[in-house]
C-alpha positions in Angstrom: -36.1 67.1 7.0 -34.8 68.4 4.0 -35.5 67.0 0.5 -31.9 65.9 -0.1 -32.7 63.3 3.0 -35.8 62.7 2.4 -35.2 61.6 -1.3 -31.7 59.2 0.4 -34.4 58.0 3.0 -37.6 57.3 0.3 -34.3 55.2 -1.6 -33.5 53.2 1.2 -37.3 52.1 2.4 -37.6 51.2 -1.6 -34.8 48.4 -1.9 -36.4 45.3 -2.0 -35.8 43.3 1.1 -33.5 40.0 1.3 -34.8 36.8 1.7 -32.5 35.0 4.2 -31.1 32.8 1.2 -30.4 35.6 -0.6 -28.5 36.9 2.6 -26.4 34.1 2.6 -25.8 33.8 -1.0 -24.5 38.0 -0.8 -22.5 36.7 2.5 -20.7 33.9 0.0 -20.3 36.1 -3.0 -18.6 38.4 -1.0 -16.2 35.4 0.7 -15.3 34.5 -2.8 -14.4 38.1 -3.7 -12.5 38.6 -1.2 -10.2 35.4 -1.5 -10.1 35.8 -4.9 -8.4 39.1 -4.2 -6.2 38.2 -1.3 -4.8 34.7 -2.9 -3.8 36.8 -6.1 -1.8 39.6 -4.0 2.4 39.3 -4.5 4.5 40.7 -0.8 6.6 42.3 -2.9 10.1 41.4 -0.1 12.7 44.2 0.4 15.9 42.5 -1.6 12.9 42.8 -4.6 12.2 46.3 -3.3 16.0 47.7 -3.2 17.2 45.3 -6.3 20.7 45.9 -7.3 22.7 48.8 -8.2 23.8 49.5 -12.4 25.6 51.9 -13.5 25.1 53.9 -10.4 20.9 53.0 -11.1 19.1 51.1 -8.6 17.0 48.5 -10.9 14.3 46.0 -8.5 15.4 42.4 -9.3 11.1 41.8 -8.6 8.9 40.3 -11.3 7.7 43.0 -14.3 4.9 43.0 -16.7 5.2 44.6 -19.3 2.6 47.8 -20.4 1.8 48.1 -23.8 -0.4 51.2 -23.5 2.0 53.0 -21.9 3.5 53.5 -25.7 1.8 56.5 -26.0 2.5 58.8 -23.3 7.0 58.1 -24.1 8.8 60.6 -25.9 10.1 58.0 -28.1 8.0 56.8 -30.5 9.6 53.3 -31.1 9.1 52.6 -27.4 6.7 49.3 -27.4 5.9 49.6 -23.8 7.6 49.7 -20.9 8.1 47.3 -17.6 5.9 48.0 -14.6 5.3 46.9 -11.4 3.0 43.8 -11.6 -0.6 45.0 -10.6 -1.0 43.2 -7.9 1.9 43.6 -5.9 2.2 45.2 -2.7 5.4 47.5 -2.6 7.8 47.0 0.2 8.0 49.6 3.2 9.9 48.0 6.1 11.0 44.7 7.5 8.8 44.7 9.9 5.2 45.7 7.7 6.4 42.4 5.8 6.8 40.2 8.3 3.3 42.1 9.8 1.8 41.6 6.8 3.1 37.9 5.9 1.8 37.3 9.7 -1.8 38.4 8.4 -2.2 37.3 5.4 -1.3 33.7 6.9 -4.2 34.1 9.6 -7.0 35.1 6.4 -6.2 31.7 4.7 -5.9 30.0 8.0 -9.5 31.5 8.4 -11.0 30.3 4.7 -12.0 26.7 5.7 -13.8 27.9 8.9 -15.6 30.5 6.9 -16.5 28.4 4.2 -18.3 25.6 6.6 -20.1 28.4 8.1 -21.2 29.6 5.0 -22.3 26.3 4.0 -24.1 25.8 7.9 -26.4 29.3 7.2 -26.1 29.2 11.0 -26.0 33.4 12.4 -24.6 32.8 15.5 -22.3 34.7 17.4 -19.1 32.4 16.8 -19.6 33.0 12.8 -20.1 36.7 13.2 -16.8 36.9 15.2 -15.3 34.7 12.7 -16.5 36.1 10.0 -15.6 39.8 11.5 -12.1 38.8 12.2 -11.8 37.7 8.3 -13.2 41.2 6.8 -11.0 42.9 8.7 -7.8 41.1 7.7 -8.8 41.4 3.9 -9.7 45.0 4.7 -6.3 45.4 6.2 -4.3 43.4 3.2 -6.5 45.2 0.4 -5.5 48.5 2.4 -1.8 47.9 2.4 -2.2 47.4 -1.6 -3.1 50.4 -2.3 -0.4 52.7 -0.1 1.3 54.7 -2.7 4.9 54.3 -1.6 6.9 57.4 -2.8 9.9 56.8 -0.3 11.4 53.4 -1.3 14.1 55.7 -3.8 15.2 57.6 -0.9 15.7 54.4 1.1 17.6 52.9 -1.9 20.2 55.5 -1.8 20.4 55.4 1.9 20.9 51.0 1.4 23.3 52.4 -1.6 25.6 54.5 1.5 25.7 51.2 3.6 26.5 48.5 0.7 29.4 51.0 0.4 30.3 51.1 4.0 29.5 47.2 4.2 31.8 46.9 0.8 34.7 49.3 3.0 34.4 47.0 5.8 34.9 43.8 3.9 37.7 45.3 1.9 39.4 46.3 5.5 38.9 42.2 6.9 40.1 40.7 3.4 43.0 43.1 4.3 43.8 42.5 7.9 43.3 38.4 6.8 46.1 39.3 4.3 44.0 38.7 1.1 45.2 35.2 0.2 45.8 34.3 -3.0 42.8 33.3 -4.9 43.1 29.8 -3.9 43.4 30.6 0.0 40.4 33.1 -0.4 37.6 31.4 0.3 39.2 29.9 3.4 39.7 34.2 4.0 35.4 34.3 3.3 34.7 31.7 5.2 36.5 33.5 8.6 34.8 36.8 8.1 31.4 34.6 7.8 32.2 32.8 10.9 32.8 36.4 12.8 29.5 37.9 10.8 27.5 35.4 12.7 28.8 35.8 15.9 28.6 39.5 15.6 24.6 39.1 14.3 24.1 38.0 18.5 27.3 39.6 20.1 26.8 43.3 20.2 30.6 43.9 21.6 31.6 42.4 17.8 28.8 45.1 16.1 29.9 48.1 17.6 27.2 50.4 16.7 25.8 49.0 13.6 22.6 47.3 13.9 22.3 43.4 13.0 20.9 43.7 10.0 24.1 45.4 8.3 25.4 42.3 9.4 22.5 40.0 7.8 22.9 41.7 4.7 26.7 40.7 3.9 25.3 37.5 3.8 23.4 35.3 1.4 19.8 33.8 1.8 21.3 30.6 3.1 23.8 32.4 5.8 26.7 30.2 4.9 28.1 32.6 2.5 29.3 36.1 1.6 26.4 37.4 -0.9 27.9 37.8 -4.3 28.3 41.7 -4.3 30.9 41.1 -1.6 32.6 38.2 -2.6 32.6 36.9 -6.5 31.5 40.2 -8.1 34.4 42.0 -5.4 37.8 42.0 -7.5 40.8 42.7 -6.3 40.8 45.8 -7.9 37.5 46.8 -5.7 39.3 45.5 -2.5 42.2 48.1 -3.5 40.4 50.5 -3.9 37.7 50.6 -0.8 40.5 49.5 1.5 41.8 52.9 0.6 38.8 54.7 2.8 38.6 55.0 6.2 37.1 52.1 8.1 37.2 53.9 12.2 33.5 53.7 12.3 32.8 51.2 11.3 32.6 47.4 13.1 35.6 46.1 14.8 37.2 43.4 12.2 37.5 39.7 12.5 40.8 38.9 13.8 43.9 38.6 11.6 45.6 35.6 10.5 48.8 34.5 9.6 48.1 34.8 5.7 51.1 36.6 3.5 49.8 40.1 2.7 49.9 40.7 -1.0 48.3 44.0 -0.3 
């Protein structure tokens, strides 16, 4: 053996052993730790994640702290700080790592009373080391997801930039063929192409080959509405001028109505 193991193993046979209290007390103060850690982690959601588009910048509409000590390393020395990410936020990959992620993080609290009348039992059986296995792994797994460093969400913002654009040329096209009312008439215009949104969200005939979720995105968090970017903050001026593109691949459009086209 050499003397490097030897020294590792004359280390371990020299910690002082655990009382079975002060097994159970480690056992707790680790249970706290973790929950601690856990409850004060943000799912940082993907309208957060892809924000909204200024000035041709994509800015994250999620919370910010701001960094004082950053001061320092900005080329401008009357910068104060700057707004960061908060520190315990996990950044936003995909749809579907939320929703896994939401999923797990609502099985670790649904865990914490079971835990915690173990802990209090000091029973070692095998249904509180399955329990208790089943809970470190889900903090493990949480914890884990914190610290990705996720250095693609830019790309994915300029690829969600290309579809607001085709989703924007698509609109413009249905306002169109729906004769673009009169501002008075236009809501009654909205509330059609919501109506043919929804039924394209489960009819794959009305989606062509766009997925659902260019379809979910059009609308607001409630579903009843056109978001915003496609309705009150979509002037005229905008409809003009995306009408103007090609629309052949895109979804078929809702069906016209007799409205007077002022088009």
């Amino acid at each position: 053996m050499s003397s490097e193991k030897k020294k590792n193993t004359d280390y371990l046979r020299e910690l002082p052993e655990l009382t079975e209290a002060q097994r159970w007390d480690t056992l707790d103060e680790r249970f706290r730790e973790m929950v601690e850690t856990v409850e004060a982690l943000h799912l940082e959601e993907g309208a957060e994640a892809f924000g909204i588009k200024v000035e041709e910048k994509w800015e994250s509409t999620g919370p910010k702290w701001r960094d004082d000590s950053i001061r320092a390393r900005t080329k401008d020395a009357t910068e104060t700080g700057l707004e960061v990410r908060p520190w315990f936020q996990i950044q936003y990959t995909s749809e579907e790592d939320f929703q896994d992620l939401s999923d797990r993080i609502r099985d670790f609290k649904s865990l914490l009373p079971i835990v915690e009348q173990g802990l209090k039992k000091r029973v070692a059986d095998v249904e509180f080391a399955s329990v208790w296995g089943w809970f470190s792994y889900l903090a493990g797994y949480i914890c884990h997801a914190y610290f990705l460093n996720i250095d693609d969400i830019q790309s994915k913002r300029r690829a969600l930039g290309r579809r607001q654009d085709e989703q924007k040329i698509w609109i413009a096209h249905a306002l169109k063929k729906l004769g673009f009312p009169d501002k008075t008439q236009r809501k009654v215009a909205e509330g059609m192409i919501v109506d043919h949104v929804k039924a394209a969200m489960v009819d794959e005939k009305l989606r062509g080959k766009i997925d659902e979720e260019w379809f979910r995105r059009l609308l607001n968090n409630n579903g009843d509405r056109l978001r915003s970017t496609f309705s009150s903050n979509f002037s005229k001026k905008d409809v003009q001028k995306f009408a103007k593109h090609d629309a052949d691949e895109l979804p078929p459009l809702p069906k016209s109505h007799n409205f007077k086209t002022v088009i």
